[in-house]
Each structure stands twice: as structure tokens, then as C-alpha cells.
N, C-alpha and C positions, 0 to 999 in steps of 0.2 A: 364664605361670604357671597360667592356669585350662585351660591344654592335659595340663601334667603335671598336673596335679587329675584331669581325665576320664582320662588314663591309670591312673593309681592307682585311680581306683573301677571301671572296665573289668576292670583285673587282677585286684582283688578281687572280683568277681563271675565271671568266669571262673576261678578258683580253685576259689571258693568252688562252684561248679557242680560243676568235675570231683571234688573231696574226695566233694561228696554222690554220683557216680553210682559214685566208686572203692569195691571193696568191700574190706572189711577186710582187714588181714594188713601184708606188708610193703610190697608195691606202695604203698597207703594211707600210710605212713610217707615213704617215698623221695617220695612226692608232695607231701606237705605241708613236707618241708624245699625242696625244691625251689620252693613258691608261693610260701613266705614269702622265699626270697633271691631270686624277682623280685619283688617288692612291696619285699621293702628296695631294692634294686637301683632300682627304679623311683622309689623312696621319693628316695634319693639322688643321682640323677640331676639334678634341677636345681639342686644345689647345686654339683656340678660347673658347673657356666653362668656362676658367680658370678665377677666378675674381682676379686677378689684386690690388686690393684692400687688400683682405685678406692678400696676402705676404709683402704687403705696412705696415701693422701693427702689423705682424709677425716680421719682421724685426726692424719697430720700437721696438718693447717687448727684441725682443734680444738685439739690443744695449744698449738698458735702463739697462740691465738685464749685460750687458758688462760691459757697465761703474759702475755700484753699484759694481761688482767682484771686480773692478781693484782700486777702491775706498775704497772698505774694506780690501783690501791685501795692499793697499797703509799700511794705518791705523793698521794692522797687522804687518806689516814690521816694521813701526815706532817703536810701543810698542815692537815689540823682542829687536829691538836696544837697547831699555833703559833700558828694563831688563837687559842686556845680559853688557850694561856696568855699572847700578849699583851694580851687581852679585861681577864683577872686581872690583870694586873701593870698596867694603865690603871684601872680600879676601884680596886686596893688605892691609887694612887697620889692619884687624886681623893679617894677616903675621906681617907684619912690628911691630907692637905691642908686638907681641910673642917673637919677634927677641930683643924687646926692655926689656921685663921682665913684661908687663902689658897681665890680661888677658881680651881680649874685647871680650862682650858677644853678645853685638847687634851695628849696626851701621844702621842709617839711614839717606842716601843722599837726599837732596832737589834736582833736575834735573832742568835746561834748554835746551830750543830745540834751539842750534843755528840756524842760517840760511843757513846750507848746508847739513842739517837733519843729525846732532850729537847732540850728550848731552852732556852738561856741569856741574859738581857738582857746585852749588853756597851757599850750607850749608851743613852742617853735625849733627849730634848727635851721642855721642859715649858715650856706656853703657861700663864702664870697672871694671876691678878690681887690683891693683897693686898701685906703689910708684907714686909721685907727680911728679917728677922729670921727666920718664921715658913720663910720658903724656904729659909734655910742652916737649918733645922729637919728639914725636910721632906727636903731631900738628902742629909742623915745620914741619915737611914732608908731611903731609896732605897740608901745608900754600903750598910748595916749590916743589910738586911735580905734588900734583893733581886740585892748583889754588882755596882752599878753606881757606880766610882769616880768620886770627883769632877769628878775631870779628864775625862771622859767624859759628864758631862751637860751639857746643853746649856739655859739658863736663858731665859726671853723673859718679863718680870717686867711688868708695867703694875700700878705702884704708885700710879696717880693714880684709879682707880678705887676702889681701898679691895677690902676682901674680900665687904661687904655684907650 
């Protein structure tokens, strides 16, 4: 590259020499279109050098390399989702329980991925401790609020400890 550099400033100075000793008229004209299509000439000569191919597969690698990003940030996005609302649906489940007199110690949602990329609880298990009463309380509102049927949850009660 700093070869075609030295050519280019050679040209232009040998140009630029003959224009000053040309003297005026037409000669002067014919000469200076002539400087300047080798100086472009010269100009664009190392771009001809350039293969063409290489950026063809450059390009491809980055796409490839585009698409895998935007594929695993898809897939990254998803899974925050479903953390992030079975985080809530474990929270609202202990609140509500607290509020009830049970203390629940673990919850764990079963998840589906609807079809407009949400998640929906379609089971539960709940680890608690507290009154009888207070849990078929408590799983009406899991049944009525968060759309997890009865028959679908999964109860682990230690009623000798009390709620406390």
C-alpha cells in the first residue's frame, strides 16, 4: 500500500512539473486531462488488488456470527421472562399465604410458553407450614387468580409446626 502511496505522489508531482513548464493554449488542456486520468488511474489501481472474495466471506462470518447473537439473545430474553414471572408468581404465592396464616417455605411453578412468548403457571407445589383450612384458602387463589387448577397443585402441608 505505501508503494501505491509513492506512486501517487511521484505522479502528482511529475504532473504537476510538466502543467507548469506547458505553456498555455490547447496543448496545456490535452495535458492536464491526461494527468489527472493517470493520477485517477493510479488512484484506482490498488483497489483492483483487492480480492473480492475475501469480503464475500468476511461478511458471510459476520452474518452467521449476527444471526447466532440475535438467536441467543432471543433465547436469553425468553428465559429472563420466565424467571422474572416465576420470581412473581413464588412472591405473590408466599405473600398471600402470610396474609393467610400459612408459612410457605418453597413454591415451585411448572411454566408454559404460550404463543405470544408469556408463560403460564400450569402446576404448582407448595412446601408450607400452618392450618388446613388456611391452604384450601390459599389454593382458591392460586385456582382464581393465577389459573392453576386444583387438581394440578401439589400440597406438602406440615401442620404440626403451626404458621408462627
Amino acid at each position: 500500500m505505501s508503494e501505491a502511496l509513492r506512486n501517487v505522489i511521484a505522479l502528482s508531482f511529475i504532473g504537476s512539473a510538466a502543467l507548469f513548464f506547458c505553456p498555455e493554449g490547447g496543448v496545456k488542456r490535452v495535458l492536464r486531462v491526461l494527468c489527472t486520468a493517470m493520477l485517477a488511474a493510479q488512484i484506482i489501481s490498488p483497489i483492483q488488488a483487492i480480492d473480492f472474495n475475501v469480503f464475500s466471506a468476511v461478511e458471510a462470518r459476520f452474518s452467521s456470527a449476527e444471526a447466532e447473537l440475535l438467536q441467543s439473545a432471543g433465547r436469553s430474553g425468553r428465559t429472563l421472562k420466565r424467571v422474572f414471572f416465576e420470581q412473581n408468581c413464588e412472591e405473590y404465592v408466599k405473600e398471600k399465604g402470610g396474609q393467610l396464616g400459612l408459612k410457605v417455605s418453597d413454591v415451585r411453578f411448572e411454566l408454559r410458553e404460550n404463543g405470544e412468548d408469556a408463560w403460564q403457571p400450569v402446576a404448582v407445589t407448595v412446601h408450607a407450614a400452618g392450618a388446613g383450612e388456611s391452604a384450601e384458602l390459599l389454593s382458591r387463589l392460586i385456582r382464581d387468580d393465577l389459573g392453576v387448577p386444583v387438581e394440578r397443585q401439589v400440597w406438602i402441608l406440615d401442620e404440626q409446626t403451626g404458621a408462627g
